[in-house]
C-alpha positions in Angstrom: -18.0 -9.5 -11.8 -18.7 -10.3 -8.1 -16.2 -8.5 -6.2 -16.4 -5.7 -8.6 -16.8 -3.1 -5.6 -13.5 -4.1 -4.7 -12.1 -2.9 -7.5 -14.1 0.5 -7.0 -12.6 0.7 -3.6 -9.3 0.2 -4.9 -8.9 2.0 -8.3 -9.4 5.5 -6.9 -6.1 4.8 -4.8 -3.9 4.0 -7.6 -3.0 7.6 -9.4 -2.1 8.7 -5.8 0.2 5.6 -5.2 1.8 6.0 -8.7 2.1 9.4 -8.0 3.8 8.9 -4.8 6.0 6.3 -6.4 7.4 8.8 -9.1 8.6 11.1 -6.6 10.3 9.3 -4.1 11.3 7.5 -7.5 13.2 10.8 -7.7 14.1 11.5 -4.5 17.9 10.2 -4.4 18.4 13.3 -6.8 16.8 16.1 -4.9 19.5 17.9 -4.7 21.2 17.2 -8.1 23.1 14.2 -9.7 25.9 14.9 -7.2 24.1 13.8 -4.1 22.2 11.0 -2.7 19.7 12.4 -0.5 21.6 14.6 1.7 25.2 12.8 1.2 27.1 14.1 -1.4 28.7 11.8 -3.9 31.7 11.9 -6.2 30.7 12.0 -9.9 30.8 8.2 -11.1 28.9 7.5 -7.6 25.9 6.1 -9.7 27.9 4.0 -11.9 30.1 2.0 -9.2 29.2 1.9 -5.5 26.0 3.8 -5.6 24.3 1.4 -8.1 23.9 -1.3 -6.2 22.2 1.3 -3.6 19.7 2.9 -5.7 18.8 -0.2 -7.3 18.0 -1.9 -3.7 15.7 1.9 -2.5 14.3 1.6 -5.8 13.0 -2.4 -5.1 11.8 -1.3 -2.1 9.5 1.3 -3.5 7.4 -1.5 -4.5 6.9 -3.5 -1.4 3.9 -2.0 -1.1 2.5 -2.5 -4.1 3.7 -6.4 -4.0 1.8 -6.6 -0.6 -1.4 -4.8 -1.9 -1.9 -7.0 -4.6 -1.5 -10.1 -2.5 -4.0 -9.1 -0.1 -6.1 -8.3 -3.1 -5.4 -12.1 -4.4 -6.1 -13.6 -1.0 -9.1 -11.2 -0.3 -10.7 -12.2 -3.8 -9.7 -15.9 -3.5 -10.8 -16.6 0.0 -14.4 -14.9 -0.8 -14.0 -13.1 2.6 -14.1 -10.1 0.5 -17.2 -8.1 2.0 -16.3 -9.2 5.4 -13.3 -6.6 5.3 -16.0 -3.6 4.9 -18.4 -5.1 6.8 -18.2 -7.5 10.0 -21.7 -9.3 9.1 -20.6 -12.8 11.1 -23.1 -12.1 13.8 -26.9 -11.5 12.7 -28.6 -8.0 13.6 -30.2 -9.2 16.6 -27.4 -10.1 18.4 -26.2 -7.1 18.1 -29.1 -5.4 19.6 -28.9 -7.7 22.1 -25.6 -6.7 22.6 -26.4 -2.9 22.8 -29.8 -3.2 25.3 -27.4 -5.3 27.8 -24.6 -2.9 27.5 -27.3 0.0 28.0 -28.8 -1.9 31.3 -25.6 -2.3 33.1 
């Protein structure tokens, strides 16, 4: 597997995100079923008007995770993986180059 360190950088991550995820999951009923975050809500809030809201908070919660995994896709598929972690375009001795003239001036 050649972009298997990718994966390493990436898989530590995950148990925080889902972690994350299952408490702002939660969040809407901090303060019991008869709120919604800090607004409280009539009983059958969840059922009629309130659905709709939760459902679209809820989506939202995985934006991130959408975008994540399409950078992964694009970063795997355009072989620019290792470029990310290190900028290796221009060789080592333009570089030092780089330094000594910025050392002269």
């Amino acid at each position: 597997m050649r972009n298997s360190w990718l994966f390493a950088l990436v898989l530590p991550f995950l148990p925080v995100r889902i972690s994350t995820l299952r408490r702002l999951w939660r969040l809407p009923f901090k303060h019991g079923m008869g709120w919604f975050f800090a607004t409280e809500v009539g009983p059958d809030f969840y059922q009629g008007a309130g659905a709709p809201l939760l459902r679209r908070y809820r989506h939202r919660l995985f934006a991130p995770f959408v975008l994540d995994a399409i950078a992964i896709v694009w970063v795997i598929a355009s072989d620019k993986a290792f470029y990310l972690l290190l900028n290796n375009q221009t060789s080592e001795g333009q570089w030092e180059d780089h330094a000594h003239a910025s050392c002269r001036q």
